[in-house]
Backbone as JSON, one array per atom type, in Angstrom:
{
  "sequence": "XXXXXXXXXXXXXXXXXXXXXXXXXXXXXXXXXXXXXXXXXXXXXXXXXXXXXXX",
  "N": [[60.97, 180.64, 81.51], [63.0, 183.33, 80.98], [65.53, 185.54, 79.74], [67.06, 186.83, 81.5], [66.72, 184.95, 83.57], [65.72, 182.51, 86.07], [64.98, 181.42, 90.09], [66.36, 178.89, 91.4], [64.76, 177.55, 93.06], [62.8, 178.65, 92.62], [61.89, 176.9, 90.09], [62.12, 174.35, 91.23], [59.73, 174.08, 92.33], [58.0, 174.9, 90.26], [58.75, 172.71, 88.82], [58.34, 170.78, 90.13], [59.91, 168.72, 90.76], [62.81, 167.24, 92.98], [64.93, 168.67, 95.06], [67.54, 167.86, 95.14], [67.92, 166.06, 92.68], [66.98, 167.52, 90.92], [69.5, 169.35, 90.97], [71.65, 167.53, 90.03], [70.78, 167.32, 87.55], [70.72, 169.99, 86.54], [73.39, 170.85, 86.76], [74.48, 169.12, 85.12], [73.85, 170.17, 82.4], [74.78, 172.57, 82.42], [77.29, 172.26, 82.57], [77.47, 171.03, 80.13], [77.02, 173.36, 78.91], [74.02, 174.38, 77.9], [73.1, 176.24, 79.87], [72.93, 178.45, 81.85], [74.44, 179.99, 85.42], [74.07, 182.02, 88.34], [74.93, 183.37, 91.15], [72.89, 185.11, 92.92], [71.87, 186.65, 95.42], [70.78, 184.92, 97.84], [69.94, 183.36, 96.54], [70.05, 181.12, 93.37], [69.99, 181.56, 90.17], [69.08, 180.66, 87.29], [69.77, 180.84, 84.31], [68.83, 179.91, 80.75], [71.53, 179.75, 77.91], [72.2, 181.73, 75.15], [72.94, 182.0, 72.87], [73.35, 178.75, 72.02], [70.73, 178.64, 71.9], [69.21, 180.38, 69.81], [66.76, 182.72, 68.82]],
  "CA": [[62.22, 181.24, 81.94], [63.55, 184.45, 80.03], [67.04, 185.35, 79.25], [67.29, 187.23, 82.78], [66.89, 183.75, 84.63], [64.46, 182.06, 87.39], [65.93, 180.98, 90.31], [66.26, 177.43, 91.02], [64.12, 177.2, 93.89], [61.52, 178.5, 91.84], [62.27, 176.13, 88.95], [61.95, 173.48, 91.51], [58.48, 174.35, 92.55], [57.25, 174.68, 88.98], [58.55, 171.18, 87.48], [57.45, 169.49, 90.94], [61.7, 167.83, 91.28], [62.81, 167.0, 94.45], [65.92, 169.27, 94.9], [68.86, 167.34, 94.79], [67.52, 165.4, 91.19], [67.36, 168.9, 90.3], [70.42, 170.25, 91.22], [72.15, 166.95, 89.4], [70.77, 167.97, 86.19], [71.09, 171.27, 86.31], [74.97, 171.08, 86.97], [74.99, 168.58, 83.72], [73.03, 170.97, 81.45], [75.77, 173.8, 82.75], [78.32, 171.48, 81.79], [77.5, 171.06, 78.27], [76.93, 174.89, 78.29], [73.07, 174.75, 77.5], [72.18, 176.86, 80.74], [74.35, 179.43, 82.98], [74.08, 179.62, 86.72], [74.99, 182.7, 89.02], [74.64, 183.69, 92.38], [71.8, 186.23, 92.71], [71.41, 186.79, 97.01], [70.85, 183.68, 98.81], [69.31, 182.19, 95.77], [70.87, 180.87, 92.39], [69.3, 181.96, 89.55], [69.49, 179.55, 86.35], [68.97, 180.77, 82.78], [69.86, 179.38, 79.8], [72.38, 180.11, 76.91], [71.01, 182.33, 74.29], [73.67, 181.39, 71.65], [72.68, 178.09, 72.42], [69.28, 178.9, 71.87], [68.72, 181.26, 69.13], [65.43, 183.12, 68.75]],
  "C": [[62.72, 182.11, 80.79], [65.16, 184.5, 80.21], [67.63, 185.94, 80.6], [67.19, 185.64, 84.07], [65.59, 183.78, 85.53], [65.34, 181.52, 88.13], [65.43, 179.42, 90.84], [65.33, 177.08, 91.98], [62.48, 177.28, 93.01], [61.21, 177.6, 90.44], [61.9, 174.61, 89.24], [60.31, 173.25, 91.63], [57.67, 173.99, 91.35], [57.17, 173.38, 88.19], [58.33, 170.13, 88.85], [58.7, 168.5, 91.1], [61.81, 168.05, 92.29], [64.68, 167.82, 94.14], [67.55, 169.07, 94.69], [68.63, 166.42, 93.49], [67.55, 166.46, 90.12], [68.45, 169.79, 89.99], [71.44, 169.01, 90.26], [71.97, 166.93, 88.07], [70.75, 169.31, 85.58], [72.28, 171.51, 86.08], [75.29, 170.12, 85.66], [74.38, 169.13, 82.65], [74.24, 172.64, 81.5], [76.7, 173.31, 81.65], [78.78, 171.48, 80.53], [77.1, 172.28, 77.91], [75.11, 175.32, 77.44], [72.63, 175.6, 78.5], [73.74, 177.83, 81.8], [73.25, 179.54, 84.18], [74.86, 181.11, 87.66], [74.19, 183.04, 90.0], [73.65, 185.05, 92.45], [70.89, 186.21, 94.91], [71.87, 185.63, 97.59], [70.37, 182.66, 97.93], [70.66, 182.1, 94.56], [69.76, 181.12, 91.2], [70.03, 181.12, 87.86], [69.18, 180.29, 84.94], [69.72, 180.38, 81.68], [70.74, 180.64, 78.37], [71.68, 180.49, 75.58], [72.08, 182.03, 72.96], [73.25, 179.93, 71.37], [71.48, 177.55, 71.44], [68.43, 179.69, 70.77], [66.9, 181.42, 68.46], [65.07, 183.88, 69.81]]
}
């Protein structure tokens, strides 16, 4: 995942989570501000915090 985001469907696919286990740690990883979340169509598109994250 790059600084432009993946969206969560595809996020689900890749780590093989069942979508609501997914969507409960995703929304506590928001929370504490390691990952941002915005509407991108019909999907949601997840990427994380590059302050955060540096490098």
């Amino acid at each position: 995942m790059g600084p432009e985001g993946m969206a969560a469907g595809a996020l689900d696919e890749k780590l093989g989570a069942a979508s609501p286990k997914l969507s409960f740690h995703l929304s506590h990883l928001e929370q504490a501000g390691l990952i941002a979340s915005r509407r991108d169509g019909r999907s949601i598109a997840i990427s994380y915090r590059s302050r955060r994250f540096p490098g």
